[in-house]
N, C-alpha and C positions, 0 to 999 in steps of 0.2 A: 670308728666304733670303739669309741674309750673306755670298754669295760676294765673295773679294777681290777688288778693281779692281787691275791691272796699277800698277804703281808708287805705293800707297799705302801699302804696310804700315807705314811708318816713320809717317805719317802716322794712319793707327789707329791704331797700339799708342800714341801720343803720347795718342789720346782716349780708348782706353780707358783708360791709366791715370789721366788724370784725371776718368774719371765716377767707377771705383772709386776711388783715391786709395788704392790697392792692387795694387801690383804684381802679385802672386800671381794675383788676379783677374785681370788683366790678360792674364797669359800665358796663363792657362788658356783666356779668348775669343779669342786670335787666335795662339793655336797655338807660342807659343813659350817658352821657360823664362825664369822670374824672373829670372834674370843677364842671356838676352838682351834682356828687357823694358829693364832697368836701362844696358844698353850702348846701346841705341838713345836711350833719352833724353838719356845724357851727350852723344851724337852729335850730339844734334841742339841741344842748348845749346850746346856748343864751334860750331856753326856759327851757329848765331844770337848768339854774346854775351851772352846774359842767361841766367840761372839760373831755371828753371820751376818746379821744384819745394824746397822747404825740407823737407827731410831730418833726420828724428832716430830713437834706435834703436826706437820702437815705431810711429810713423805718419811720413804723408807731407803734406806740404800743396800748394796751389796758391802761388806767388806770386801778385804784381796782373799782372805778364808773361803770367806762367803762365794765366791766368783770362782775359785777351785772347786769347791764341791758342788755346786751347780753344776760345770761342768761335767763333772762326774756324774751328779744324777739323773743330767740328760740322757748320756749316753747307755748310763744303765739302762734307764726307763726302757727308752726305743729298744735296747737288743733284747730283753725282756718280754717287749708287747710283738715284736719281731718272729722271736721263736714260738710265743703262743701262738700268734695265727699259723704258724708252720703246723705246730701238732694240732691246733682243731680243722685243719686242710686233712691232714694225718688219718686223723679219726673218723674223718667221715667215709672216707676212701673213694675208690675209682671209679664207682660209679653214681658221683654227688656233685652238682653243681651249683654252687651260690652268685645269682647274680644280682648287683646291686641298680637299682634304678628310684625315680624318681614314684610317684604316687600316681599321678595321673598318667604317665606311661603305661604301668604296671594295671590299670584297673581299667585303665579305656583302649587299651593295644594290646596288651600282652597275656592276659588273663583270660578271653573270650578266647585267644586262640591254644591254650593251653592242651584241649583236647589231640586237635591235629598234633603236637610238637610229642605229644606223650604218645600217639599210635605210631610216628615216623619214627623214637629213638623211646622205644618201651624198656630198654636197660638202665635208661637213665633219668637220675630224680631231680628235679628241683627246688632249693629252695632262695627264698630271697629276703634281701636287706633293703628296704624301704627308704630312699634317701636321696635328695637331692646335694649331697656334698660328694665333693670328688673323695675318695678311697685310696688309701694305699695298698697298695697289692703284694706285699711281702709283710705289710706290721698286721691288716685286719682279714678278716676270716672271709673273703672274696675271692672270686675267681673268676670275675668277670662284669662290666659293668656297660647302661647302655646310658649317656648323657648327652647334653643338648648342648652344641656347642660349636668351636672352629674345630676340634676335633685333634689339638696338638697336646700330648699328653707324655709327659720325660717318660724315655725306657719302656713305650709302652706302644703298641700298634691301633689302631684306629680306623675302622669300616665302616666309613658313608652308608648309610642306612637313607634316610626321605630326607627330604626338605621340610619346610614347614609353610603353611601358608593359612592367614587369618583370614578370615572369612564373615561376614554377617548374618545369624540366622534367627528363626525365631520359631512360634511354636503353631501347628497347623491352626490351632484354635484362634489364635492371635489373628490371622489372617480372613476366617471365616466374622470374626466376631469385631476388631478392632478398625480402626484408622485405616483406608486404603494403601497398600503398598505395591506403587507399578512404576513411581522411576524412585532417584535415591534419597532425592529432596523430601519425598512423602515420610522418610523416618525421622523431619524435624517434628512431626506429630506425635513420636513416640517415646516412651523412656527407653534410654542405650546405657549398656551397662560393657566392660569390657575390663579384662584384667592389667593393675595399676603395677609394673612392673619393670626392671632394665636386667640383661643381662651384657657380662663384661660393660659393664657401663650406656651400653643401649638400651635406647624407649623399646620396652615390647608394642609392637601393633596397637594404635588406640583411633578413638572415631576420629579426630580431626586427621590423621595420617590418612584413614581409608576414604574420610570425604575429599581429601586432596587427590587422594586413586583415583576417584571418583567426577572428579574434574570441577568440585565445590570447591572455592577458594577461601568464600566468609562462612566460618563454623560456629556458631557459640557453643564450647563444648561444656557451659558453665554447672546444667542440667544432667549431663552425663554420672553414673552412677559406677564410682571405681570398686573393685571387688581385689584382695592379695590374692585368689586364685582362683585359680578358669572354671573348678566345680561349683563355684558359686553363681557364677555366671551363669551353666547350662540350667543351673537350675531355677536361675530368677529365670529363663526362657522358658523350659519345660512349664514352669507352673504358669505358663501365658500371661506376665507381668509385664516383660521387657522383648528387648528384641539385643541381640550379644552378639558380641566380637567371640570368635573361637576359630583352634588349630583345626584346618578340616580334617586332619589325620585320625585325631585325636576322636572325632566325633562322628565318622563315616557310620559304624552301626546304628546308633540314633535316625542318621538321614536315610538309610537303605531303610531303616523297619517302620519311618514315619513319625516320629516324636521329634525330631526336629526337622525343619524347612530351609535349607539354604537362600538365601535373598540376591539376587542378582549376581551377573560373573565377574564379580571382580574380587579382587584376594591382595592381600599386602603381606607382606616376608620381609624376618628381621632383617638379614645381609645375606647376599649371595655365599658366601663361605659358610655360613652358619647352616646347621642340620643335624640330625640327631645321631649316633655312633655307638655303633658297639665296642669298646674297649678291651685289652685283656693282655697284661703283661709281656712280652717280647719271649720273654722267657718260657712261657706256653704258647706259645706258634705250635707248637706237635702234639698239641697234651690231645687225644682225642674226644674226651670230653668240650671243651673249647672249639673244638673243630666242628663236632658235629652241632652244638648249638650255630656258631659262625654258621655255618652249611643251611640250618632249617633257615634261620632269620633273614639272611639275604634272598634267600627264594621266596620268603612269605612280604619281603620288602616289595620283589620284583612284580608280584601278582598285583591287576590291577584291581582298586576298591570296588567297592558294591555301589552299585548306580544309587545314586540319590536321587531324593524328592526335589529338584528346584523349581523357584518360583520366581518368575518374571527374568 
């Protein structure tokens, strides 16, 4: 959450261009063009007297100047952006809680169930930081986070929350109105859409994976229609175009209320260790705010989902 601190920018832009050692780069993280990148550094050598960086027309280097106060400005920055998330933690007080999650968590998991979580703990507010990058939990204004992952996080505790498991589904109209669908082979007649992704360097679940589940060996998956994320999916399903790969976690309301149709029992999952996790600093194990969110989530993990509509 790299919001700017009040009179450091000249001080950023100084670090970032020496992490990158890249002007370009530079500008591009803290929002202002390679010239004004370049003006602020002259600035700040013409006040300091020594020369930072050694200049030639294809790269940039650090001097031994240069490489001292870098260092310096790291450090600053961090204890800096450090203390700020302390006093905006501060400010909001004891009974505020910010947690950080992903999008599609937060709008297909966590949002529907908001009602319950607000009648079980009516003293305490929520609010959240929309985000799929991991957090630090002493520099950003967090205090708690749910991520998708092996769950190993430095300095920080970690609660196995579900699994995940992809699934094939499509949309009721689809099934009344399309292509027959009664074994798996009959979805080479359809368009298959599924999200085009790896995490830690793994394939997310895609159709030649689930057709190999499936006990298909020859796939063409040449036709298959990749999506950068899974709401794009439901939604080429919903609008009855396609037939989608999706988490079924993620998409149980849709199957309980009928807009979407699960397709046969088989399901494909990234890695056995992989699962989604609630996170939250070591250092709050007792904060009761953190506990009692802990406390509802685990129980709302344990309860079993809402029967779905499956088909075949």
């Amino acid at each position: 959450m790299n919001r700017m601190l009040p009179g450091t920018r000249a001080l950023r832009t100084f670090e970032a261009a020496a992490r990158h050692l890249n002007f370009t780069r530079a500008a591009n993280e803290v929002g202002l063009t390679p010239a004004a990148v370049s003006y602020q550094i002259k600035e700040i050598e013409d006040r300091l007297g020594v020369v930072l960086f050694t200049r030639t027309s294809r790269s940039i280097q650090l001097t031994p100047a240069g490489v001292v106060l870098f260092e310096a400005a790291a450090d600053a920055l961090d204890t800096l952006q450090r203390a700020a998330g302390r006093a905006r933690r501060m400010a909001r007080g004891a009974a505020h809680l910010r947690i950080s999650l992903g999008a599609r968590f937060a709008t297909n998991w966590l949002l529907p169930r908001l009602p319950q979580f607000r009648v079980a703990n009516p003293g305490l507010e929520l609010t959240f930081d929309i985000t799929d990058e991991v957090r630090d939990f002493d520099a950003d204004d967090v205090d708690a986070a749910i991520r998708f992952g092996a769950g190993n996080y430095e300095h920080a505790r970690s609660e196995r929350l579900f699994d995940t498991v992809v699934v094939p589904i499509c949309s009721p109209k689809l099934i009344e109105t399309g292509p027959r669908l009664e074994t798996p082979r009959d979805l080479f007649h359809h368009t298959l859409c599924y999200v085009d992704c790896k995490v830690d360097g793994m394939v997310w679940p895609n159709w030649p994976m689930w057709m190999a589940a499936a006990g298909i060996d020859v796939f063409d998956d040449s036709r298959c229609v990749a999506f950068s994320d899974s709401s794009h999916v439901v939604q080429a399903v919903i609008d009855g175009a396609a037939v989608g790969l999706a988490e079924l976690t993620m998409i149980a309301n849709d199957l309980s209320q009928g807009r979407l149709v699960r397709l046969f029992d088989i399901g494909v999952s990234v890695a056995q260790e992989y699962a989604y996790h609630l996170v939250y600093p070591k250092s709050s194990s007792q904060d009761p705010r953190v506990l009692a969110f802990r406390e509802w989530m685990l129980n709302e993990t344990a309860q079993p989902s809402p029967s779905p509509k499956r088909f075949v």
